[in-house]
N, CA, C, O and CB atoms as a CASP TS submission, in Angstrom:
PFRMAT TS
TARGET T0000
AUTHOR 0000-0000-0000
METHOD Language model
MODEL 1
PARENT N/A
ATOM      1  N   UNK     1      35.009  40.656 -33.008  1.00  0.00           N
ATOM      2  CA  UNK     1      35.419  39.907 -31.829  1.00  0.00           C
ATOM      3  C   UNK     1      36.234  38.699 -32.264  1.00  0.00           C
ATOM      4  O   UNK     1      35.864  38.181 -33.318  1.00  0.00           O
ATOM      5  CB  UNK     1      34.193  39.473 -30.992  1.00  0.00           C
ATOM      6  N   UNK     2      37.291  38.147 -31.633  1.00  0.00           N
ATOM      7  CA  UNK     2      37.995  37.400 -31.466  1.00  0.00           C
ATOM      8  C   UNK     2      37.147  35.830 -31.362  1.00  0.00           C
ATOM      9  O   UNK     2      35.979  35.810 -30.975  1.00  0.00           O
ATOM     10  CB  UNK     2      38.746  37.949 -30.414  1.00  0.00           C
ATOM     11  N   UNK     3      37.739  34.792 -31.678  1.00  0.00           N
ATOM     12  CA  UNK     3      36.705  33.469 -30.876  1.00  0.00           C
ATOM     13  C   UNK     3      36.748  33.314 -29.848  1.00  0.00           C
ATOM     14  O   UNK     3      35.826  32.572 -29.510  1.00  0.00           O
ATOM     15  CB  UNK     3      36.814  32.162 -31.102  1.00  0.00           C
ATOM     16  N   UNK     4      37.421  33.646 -28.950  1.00  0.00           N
ATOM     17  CA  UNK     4      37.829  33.539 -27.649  1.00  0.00           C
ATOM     18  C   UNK     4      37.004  34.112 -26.460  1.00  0.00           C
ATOM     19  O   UNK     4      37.063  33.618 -25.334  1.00  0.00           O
ATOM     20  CB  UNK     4      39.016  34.077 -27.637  1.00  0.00           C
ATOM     21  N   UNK     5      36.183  35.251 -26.797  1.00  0.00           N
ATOM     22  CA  UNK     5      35.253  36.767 -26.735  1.00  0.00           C
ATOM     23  C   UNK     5      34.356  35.975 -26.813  1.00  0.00           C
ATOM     24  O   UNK     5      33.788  35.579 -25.795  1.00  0.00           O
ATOM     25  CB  UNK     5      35.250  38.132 -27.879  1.00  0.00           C
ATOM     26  N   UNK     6      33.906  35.422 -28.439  1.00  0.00           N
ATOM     27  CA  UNK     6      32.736  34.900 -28.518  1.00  0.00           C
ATOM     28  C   UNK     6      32.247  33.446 -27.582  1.00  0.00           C
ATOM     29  O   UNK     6      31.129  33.133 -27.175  1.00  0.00           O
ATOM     30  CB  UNK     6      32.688  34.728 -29.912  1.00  0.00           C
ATOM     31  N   UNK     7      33.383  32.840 -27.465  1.00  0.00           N
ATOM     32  CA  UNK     7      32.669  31.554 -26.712  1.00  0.00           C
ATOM     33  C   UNK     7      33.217  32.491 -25.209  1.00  0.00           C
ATOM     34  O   UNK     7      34.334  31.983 -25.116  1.00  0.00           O
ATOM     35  CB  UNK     7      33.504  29.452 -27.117  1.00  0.00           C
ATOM     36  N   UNK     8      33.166  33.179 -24.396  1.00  0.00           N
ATOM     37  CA  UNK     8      33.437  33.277 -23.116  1.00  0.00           C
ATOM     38  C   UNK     8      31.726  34.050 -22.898  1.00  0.00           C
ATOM     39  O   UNK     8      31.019  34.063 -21.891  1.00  0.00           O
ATOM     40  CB  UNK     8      35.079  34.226 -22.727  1.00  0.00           C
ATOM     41  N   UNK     9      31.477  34.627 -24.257  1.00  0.00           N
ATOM     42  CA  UNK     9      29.935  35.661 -24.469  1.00  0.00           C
ATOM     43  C   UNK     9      28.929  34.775 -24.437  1.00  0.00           C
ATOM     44  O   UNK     9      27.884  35.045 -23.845  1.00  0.00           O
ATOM     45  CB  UNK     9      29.693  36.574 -26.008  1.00  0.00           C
ATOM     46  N   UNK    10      29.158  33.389 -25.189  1.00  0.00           N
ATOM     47  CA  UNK    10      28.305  32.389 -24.709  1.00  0.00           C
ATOM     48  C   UNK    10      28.112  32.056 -23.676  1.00  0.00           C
ATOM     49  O   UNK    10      26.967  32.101 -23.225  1.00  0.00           O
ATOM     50  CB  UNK    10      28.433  31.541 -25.048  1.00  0.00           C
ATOM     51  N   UNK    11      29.027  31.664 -23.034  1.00  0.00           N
ATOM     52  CA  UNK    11      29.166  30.915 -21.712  1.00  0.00           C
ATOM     53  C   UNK    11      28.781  31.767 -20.644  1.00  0.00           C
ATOM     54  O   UNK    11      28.268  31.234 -19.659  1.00  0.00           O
ATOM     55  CB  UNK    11      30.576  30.412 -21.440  1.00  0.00           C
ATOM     56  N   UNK    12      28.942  33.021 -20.666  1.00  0.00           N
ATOM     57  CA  UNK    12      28.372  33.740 -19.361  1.00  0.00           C
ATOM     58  C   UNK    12      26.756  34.128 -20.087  1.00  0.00           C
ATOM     59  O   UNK    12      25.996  34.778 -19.368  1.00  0.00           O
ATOM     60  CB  UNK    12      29.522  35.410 -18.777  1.00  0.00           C
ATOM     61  N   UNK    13      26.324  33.772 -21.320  1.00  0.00           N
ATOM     62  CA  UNK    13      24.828  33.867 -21.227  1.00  0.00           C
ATOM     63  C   UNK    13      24.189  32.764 -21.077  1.00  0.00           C
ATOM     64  O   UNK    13      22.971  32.795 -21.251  1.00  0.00           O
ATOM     65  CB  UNK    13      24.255  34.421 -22.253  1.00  0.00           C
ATOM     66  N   UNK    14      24.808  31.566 -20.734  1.00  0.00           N
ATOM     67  CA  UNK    14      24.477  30.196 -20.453  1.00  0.00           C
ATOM     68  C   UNK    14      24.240  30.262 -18.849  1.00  0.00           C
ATOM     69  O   UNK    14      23.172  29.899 -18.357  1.00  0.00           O
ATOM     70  CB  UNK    14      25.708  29.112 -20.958  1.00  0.00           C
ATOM     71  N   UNK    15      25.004  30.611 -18.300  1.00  0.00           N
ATOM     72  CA  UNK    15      25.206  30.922 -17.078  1.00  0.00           C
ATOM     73  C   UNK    15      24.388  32.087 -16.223  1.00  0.00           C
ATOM     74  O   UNK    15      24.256  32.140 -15.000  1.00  0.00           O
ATOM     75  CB  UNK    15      26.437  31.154 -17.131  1.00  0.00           C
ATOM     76  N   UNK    16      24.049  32.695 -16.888  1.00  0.00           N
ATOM     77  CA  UNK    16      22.953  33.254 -16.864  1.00  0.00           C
ATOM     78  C   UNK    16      21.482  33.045 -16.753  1.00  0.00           C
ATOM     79  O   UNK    16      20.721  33.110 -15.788  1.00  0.00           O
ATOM     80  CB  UNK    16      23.086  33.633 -17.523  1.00  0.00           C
ATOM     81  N   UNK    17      21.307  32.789 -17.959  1.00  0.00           N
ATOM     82  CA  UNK    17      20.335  31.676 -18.284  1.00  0.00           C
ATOM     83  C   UNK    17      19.828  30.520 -16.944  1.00  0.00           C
ATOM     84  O   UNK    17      18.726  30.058 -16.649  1.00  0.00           O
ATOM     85  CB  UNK    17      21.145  30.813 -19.518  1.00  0.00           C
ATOM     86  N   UNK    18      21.110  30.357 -16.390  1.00  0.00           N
ATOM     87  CA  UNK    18      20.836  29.581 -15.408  1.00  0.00           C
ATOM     88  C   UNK    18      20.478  29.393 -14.233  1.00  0.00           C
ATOM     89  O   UNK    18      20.031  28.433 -13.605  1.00  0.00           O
ATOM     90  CB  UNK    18      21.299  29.260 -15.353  1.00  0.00           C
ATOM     91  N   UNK    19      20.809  30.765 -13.940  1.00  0.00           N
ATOM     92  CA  UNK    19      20.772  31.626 -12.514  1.00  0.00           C
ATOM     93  C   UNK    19      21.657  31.767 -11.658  1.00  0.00           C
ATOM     94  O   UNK    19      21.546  31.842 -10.434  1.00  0.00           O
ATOM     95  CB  UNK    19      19.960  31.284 -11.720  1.00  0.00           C
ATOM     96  N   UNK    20      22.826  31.816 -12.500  1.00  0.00           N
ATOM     97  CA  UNK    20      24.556  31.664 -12.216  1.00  0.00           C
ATOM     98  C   UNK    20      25.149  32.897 -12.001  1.00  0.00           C
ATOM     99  O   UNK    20      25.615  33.199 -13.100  1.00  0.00           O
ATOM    100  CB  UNK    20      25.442  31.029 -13.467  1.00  0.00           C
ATOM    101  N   UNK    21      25.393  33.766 -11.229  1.00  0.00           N
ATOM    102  CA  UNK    21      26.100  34.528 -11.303  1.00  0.00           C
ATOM    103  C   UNK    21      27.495  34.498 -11.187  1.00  0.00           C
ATOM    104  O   UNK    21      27.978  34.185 -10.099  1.00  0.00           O
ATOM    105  CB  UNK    21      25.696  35.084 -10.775  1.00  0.00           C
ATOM    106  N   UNK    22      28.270  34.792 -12.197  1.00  0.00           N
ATOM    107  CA  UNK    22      29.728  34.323 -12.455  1.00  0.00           C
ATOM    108  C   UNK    22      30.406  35.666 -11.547  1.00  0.00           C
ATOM    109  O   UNK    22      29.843  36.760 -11.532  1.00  0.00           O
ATOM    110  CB  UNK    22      30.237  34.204 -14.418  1.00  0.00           C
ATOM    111  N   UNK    23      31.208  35.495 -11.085  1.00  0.00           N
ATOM    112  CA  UNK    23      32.283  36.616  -9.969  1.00  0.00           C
ATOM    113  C   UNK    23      33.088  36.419 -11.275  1.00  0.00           C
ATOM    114  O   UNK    23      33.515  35.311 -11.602  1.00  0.00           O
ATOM    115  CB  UNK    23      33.183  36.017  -7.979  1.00  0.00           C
ATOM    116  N   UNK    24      33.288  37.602 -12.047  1.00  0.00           N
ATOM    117  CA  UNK    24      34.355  37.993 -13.050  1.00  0.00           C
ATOM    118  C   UNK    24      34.924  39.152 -12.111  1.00  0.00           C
ATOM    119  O   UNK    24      34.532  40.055 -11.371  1.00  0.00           O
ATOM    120  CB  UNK    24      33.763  38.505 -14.719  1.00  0.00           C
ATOM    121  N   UNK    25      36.003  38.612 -12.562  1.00  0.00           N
ATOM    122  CA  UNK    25      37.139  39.855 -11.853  1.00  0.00           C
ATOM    123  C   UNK    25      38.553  39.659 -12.579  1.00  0.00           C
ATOM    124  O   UNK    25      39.208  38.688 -12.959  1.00  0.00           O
ATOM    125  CB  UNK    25      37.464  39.603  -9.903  1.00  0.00           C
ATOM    126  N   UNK    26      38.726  41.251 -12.589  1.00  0.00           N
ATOM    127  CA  UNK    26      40.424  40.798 -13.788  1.00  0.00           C
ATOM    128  C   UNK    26      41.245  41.376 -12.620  1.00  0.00           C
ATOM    129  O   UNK    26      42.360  41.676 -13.046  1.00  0.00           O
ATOM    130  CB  UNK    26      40.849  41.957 -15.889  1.00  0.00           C
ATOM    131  N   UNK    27      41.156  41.559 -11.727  1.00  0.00           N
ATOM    132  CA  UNK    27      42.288  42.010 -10.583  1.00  0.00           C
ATOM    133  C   UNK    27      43.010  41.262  -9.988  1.00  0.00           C
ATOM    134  O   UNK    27      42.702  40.395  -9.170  1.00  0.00           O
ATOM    135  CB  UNK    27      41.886  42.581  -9.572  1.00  0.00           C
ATOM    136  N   UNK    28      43.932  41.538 -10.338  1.00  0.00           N
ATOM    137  CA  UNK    28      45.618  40.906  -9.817  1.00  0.00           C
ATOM    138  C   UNK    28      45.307  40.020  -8.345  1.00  0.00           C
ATOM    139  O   UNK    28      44.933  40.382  -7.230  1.00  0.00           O
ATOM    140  CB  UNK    28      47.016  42.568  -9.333  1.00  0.00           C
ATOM    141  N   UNK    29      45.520  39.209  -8.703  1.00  0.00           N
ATOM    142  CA  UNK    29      45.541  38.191  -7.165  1.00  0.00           C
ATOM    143  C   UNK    29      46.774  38.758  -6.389  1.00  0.00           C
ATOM    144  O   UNK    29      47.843  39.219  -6.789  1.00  0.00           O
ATOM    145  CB  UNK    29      45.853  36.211  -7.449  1.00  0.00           C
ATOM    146  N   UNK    30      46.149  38.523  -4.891  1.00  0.00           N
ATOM    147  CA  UNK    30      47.348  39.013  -3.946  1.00  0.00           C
ATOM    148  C   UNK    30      46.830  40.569  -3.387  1.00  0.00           C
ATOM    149  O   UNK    30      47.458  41.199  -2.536  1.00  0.00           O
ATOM    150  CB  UNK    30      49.006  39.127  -4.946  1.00  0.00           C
ATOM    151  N   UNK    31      45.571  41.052  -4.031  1.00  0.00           N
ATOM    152  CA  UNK    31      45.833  42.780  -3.983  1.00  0.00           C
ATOM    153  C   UNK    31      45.192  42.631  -2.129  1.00  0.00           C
ATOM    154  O   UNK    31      44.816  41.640  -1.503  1.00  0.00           O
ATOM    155  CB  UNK    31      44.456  44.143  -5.582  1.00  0.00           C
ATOM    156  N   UNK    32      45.293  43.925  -1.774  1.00  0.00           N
ATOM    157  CA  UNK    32      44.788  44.104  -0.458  1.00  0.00           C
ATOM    158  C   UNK    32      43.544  44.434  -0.814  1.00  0.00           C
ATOM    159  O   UNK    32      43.095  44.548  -1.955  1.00  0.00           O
ATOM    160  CB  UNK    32      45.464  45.087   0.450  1.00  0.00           C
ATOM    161  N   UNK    33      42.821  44.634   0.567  1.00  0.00           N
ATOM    162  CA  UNK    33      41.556  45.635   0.342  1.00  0.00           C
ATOM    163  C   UNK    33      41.331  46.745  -0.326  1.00  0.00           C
ATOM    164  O   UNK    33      40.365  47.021  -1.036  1.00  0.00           O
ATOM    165  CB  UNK    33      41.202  46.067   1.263  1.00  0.00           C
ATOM    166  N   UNK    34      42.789  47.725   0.072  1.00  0.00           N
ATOM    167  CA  UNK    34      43.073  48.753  -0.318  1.00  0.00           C
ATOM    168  C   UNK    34      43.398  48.549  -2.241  1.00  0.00           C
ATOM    169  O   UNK    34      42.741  49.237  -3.022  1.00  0.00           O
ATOM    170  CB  UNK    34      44.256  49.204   0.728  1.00  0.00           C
ATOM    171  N   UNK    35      44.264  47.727  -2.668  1.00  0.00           N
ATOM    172  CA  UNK    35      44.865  47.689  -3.958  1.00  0.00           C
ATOM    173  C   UNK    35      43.671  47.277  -4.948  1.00  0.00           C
ATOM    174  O   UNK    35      43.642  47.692  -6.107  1.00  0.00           O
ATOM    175  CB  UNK    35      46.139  46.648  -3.984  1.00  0.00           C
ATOM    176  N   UNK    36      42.452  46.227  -4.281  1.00  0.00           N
ATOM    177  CA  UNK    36      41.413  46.453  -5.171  1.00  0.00           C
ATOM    178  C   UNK    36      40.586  47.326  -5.576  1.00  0.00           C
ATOM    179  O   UNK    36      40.258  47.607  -6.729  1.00  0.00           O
ATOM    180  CB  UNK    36      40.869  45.927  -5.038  1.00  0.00           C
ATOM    181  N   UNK    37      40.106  47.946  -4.160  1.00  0.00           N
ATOM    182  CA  UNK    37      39.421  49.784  -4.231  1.00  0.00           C
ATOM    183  C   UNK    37      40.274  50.525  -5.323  1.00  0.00           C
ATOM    184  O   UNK    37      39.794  50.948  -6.375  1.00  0.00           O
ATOM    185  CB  UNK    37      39.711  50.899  -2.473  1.00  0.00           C
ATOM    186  N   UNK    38      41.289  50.610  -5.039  1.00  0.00           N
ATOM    187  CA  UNK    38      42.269  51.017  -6.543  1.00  0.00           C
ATOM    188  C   UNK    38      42.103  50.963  -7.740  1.00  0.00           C
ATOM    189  O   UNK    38      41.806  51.801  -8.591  1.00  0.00           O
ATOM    190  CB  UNK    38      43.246  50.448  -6.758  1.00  0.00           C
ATOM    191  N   UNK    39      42.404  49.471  -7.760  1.00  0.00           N
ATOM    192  CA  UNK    39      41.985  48.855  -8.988  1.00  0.00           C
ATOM    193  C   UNK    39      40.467  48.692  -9.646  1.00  0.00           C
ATOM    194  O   UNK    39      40.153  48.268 -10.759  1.00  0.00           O
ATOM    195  CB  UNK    39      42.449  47.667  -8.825  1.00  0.00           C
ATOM    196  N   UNK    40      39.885  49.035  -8.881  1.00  0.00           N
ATOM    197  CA  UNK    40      38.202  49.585  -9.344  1.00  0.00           C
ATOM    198  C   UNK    40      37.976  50.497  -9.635  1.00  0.00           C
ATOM    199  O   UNK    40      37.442  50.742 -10.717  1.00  0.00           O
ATOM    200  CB  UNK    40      37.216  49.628  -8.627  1.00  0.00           C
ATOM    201  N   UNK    41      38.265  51.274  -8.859  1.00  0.00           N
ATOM    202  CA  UNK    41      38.542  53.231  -9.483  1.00  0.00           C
ATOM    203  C   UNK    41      39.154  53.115 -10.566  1.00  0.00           C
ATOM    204  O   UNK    41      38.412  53.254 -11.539  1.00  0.00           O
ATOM    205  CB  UNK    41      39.646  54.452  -8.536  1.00  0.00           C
ATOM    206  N   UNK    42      40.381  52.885 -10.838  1.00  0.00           N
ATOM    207  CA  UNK    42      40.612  52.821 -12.190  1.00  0.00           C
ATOM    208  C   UNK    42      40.183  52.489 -13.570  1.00  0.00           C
ATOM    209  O   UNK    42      40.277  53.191 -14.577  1.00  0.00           O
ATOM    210  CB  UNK    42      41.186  52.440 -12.152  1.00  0.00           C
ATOM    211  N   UNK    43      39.548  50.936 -13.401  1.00  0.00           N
ATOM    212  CA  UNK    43      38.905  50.435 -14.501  1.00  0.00           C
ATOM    213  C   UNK    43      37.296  50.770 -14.642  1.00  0.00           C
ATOM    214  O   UNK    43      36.568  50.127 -15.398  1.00  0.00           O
ATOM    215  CB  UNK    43      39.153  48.992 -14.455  1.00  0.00           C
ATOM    216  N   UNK    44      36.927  51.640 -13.983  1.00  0.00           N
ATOM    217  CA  UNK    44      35.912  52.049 -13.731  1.00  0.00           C
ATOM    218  C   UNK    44      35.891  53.017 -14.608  1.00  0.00           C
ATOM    219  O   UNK    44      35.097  53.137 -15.541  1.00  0.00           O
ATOM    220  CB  UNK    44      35.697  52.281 -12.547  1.00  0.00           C
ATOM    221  N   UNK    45      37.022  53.923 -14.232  1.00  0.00           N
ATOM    222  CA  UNK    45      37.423  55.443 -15.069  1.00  0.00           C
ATOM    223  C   UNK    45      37.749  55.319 -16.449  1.00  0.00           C
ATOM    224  O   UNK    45      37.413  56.316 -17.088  1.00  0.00           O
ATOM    225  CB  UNK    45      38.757  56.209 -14.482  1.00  0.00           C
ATOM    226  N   UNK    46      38.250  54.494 -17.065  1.00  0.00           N
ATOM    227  CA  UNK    46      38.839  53.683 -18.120  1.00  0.00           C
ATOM    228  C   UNK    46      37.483  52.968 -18.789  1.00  0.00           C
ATOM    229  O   UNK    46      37.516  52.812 -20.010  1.00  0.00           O
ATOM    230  CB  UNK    46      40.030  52.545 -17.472  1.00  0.00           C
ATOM    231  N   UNK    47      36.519  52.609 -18.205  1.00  0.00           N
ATOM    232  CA  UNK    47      35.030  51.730 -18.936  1.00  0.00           C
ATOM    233  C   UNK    47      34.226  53.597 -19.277  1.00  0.00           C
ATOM    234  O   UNK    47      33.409  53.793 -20.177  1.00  0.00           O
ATOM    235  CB  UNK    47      33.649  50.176 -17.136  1.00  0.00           C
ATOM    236  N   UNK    48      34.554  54.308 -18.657  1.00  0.00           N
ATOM    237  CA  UNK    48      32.826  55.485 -18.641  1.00  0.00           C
ATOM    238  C   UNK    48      34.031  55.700 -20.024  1.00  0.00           C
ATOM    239  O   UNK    48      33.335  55.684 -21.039  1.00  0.00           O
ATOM    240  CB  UNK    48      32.143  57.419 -16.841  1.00  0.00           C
ATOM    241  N   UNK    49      35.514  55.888 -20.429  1.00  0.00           N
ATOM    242  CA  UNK    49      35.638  56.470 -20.904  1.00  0.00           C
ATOM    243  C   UNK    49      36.374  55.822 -22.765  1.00  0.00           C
ATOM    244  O   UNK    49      37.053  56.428 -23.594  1.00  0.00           O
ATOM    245  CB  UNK    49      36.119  57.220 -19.871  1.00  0.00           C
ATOM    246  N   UNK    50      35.724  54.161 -22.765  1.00  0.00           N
ATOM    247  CA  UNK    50      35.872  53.767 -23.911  1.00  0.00           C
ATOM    248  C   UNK    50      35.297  54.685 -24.908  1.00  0.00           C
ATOM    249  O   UNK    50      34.733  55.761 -24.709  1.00  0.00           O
ATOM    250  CB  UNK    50      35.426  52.577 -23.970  1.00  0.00           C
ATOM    251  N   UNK    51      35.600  53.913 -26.309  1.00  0.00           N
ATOM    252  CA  UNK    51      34.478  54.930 -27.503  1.00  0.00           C
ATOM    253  C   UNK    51      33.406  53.900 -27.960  1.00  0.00           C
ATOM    254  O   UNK    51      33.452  52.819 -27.372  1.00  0.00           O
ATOM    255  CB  UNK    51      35.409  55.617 -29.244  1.00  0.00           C
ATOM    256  N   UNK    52      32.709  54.014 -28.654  1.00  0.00           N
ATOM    257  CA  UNK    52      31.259  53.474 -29.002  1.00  0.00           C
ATOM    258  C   UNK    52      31.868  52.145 -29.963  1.00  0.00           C
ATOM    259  O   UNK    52      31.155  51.147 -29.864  1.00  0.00           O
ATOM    260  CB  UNK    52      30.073  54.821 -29.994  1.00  0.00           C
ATOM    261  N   UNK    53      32.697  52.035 -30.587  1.00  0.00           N
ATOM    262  CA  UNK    53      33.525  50.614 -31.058  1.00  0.00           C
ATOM    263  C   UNK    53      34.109  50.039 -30.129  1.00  0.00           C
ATOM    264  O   UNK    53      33.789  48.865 -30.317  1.00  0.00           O
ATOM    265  CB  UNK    53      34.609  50.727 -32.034  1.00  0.00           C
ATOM    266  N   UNK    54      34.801  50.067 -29.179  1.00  0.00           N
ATOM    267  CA  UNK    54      35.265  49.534 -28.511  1.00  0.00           C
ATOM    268  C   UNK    54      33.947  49.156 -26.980  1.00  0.00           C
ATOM    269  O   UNK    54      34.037  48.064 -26.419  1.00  0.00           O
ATOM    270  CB  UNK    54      36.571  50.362 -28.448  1.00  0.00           C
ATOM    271  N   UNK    55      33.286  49.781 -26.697  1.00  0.00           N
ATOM    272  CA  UNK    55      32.024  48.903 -26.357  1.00  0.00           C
ATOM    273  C   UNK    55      31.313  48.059 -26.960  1.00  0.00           C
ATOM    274  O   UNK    55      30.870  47.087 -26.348  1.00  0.00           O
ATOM    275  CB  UNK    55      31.216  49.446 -26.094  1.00  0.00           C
ATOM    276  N   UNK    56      31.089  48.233 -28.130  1.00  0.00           N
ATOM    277  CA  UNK    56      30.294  47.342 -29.152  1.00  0.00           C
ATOM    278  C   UNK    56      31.465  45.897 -29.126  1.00  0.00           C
ATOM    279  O   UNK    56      31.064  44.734 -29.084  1.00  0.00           O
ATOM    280  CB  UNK    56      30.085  48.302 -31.025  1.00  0.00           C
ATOM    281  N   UNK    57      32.538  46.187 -29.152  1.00  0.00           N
ATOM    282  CA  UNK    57      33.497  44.904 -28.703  1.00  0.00           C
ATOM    283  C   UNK    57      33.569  44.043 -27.383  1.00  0.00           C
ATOM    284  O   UNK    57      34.204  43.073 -26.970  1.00  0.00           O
ATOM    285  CB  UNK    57      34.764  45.359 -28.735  1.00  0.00           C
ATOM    286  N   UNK    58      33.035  44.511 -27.139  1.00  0.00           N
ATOM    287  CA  UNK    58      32.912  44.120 -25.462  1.00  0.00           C
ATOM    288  C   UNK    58      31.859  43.458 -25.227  1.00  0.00           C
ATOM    289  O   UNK    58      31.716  42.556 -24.400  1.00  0.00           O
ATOM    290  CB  UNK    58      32.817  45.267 -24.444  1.00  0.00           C
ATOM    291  N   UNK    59      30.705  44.120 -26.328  1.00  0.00           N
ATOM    292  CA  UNK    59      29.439  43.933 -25.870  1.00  0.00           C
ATOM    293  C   UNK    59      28.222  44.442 -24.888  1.00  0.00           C
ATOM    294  O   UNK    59      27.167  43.885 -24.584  1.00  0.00           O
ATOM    295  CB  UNK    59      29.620  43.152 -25.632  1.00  0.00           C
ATOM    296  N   UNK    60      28.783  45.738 -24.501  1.00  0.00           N
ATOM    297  CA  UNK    60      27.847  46.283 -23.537  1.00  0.00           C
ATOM    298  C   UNK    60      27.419  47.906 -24.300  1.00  0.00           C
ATOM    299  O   UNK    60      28.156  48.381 -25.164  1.00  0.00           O
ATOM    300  CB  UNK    60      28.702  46.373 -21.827  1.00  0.00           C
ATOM    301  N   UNK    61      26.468  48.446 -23.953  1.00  0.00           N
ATOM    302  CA  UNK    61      26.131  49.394 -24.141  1.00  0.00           C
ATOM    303  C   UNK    61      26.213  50.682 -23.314  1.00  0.00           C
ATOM    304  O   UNK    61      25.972  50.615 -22.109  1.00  0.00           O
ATOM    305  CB  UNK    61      25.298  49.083 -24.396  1.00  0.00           C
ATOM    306  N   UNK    62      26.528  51.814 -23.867  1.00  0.00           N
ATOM    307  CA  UNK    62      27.077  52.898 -23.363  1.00  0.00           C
ATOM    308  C   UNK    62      26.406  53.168 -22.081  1.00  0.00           C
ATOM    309  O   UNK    62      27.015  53.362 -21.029  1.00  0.00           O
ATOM    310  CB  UNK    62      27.021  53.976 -24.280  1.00  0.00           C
ATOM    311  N   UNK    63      24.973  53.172 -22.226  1.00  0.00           N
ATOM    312  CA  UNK    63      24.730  53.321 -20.393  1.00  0.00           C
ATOM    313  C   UNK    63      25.109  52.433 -19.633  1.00  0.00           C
ATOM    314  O   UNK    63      25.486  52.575 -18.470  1.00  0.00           O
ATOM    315  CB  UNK    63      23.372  53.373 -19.855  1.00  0.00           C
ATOM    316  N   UNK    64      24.991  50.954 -20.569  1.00  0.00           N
ATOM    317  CA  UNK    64      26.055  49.677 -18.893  1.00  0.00           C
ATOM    318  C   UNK    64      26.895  50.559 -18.498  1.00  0.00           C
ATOM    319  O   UNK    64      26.931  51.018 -17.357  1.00  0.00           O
ATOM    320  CB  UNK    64      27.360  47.900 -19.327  1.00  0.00           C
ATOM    321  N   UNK    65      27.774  50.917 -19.595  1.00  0.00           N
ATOM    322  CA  UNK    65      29.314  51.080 -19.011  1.00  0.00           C
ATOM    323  C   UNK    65      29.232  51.990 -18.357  1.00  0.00           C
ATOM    324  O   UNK    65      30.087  52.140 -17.484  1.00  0.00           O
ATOM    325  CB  UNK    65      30.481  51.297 -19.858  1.00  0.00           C
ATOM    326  N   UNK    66      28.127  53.008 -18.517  1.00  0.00           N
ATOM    327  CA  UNK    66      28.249  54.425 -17.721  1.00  0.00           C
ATOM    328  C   UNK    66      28.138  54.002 -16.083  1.00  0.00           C
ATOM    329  O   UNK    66      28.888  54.260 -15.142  1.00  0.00           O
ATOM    330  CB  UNK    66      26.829  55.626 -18.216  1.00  0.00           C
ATOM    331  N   UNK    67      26.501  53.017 -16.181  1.00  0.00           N
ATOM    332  CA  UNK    67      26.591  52.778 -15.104  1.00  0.00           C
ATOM    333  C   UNK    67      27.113  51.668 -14.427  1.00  0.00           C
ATOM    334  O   UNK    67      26.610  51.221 -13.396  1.00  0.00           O
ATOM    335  CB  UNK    67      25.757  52.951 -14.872  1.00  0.00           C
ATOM    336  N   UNK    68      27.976  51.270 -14.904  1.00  0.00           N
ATOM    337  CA  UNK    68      29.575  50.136 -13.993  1.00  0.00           C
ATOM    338  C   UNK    68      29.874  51.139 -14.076  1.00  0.00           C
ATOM    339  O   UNK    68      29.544  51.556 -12.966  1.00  0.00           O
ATOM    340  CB  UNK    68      30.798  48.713 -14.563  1.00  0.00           C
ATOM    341  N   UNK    69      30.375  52.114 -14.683  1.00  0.00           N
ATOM    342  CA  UNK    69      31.870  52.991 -14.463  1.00  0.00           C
ATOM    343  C   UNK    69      31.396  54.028 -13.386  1.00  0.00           C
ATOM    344  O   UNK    69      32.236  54.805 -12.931  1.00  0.00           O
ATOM    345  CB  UNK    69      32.558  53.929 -16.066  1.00  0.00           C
ATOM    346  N   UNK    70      30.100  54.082 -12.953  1.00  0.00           N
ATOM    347  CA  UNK    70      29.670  55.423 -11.732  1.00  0.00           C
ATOM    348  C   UNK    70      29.516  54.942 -10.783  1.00  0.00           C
ATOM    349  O   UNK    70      29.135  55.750  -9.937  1.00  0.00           O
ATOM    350  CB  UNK    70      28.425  56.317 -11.791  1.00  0.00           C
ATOM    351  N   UNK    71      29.723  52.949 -10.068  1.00  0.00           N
ATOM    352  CA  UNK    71      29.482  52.949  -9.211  1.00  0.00           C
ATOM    353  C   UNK    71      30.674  53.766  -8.031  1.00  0.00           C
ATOM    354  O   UNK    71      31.484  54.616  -8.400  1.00  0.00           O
ATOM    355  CB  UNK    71      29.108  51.746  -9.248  1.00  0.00           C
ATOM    356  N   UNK    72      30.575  53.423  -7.031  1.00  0.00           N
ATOM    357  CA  UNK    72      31.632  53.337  -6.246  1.00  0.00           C
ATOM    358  C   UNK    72      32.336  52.403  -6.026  1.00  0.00           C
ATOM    359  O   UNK    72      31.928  51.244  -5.955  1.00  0.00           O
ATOM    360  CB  UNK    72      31.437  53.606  -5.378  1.00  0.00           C
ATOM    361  N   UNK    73      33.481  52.757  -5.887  1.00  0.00           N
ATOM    362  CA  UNK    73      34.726  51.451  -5.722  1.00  0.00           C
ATOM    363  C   UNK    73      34.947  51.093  -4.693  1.00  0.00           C
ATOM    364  O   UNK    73      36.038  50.535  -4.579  1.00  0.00           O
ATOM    365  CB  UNK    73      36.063  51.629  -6.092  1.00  0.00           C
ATOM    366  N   UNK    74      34.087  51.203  -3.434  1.00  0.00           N
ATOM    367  CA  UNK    74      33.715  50.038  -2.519  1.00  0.00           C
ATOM    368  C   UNK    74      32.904  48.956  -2.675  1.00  0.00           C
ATOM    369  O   UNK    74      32.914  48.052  -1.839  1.00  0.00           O
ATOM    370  CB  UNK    74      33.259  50.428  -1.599  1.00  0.00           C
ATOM    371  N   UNK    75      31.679  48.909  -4.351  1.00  0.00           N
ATOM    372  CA  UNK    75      30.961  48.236  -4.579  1.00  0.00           C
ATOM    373  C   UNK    75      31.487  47.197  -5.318  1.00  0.00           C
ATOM    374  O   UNK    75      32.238  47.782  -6.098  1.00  0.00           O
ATOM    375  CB  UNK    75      30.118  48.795  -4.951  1.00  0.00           C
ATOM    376  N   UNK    76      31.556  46.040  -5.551  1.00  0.00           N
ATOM    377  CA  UNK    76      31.323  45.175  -6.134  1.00  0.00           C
ATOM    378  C   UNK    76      30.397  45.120  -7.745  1.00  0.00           C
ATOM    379  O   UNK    76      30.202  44.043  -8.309  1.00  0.00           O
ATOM    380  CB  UNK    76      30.899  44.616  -5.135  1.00  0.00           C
TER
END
């Protein structure tokens, strides 16, 4: 990981810790209702289908990602 990774990995387990739930979202400002549903399906499809290094970079484990990547993209 990068330092950048590592102190953002801190900070959302600080935040945590706290009883913070942080709204992370990497979707393009401006999208519609419609362009985020989109944009969830996609990165959704793209997380079930990292490889086992590139989760370990991230930091989550293969069932997180399975289960972020199976919700539905009306969910949050």
């Amino acid at each position: 990981m990068n330092g950048l990774s590592d102190v953002r990995l801190q900070l959302l387990a600080e935040e945590l810790r706290a009883g913070q739930w942080p709204k992370v979202s990497s979707a393009p400002v401006g999208l519609g209702r419609l362009g985020l549903m989109v944009h969830r399906w996609r990165s959704r499809r793209v997380l079930r289908e990292l490889s086992d290094h590139q989760l370990l970079d991230i930091g989550i484990s293969r069932q997180q990602a399975w289960e972020e990547g199976c919700k539905p993209f009306w969910r949050e």
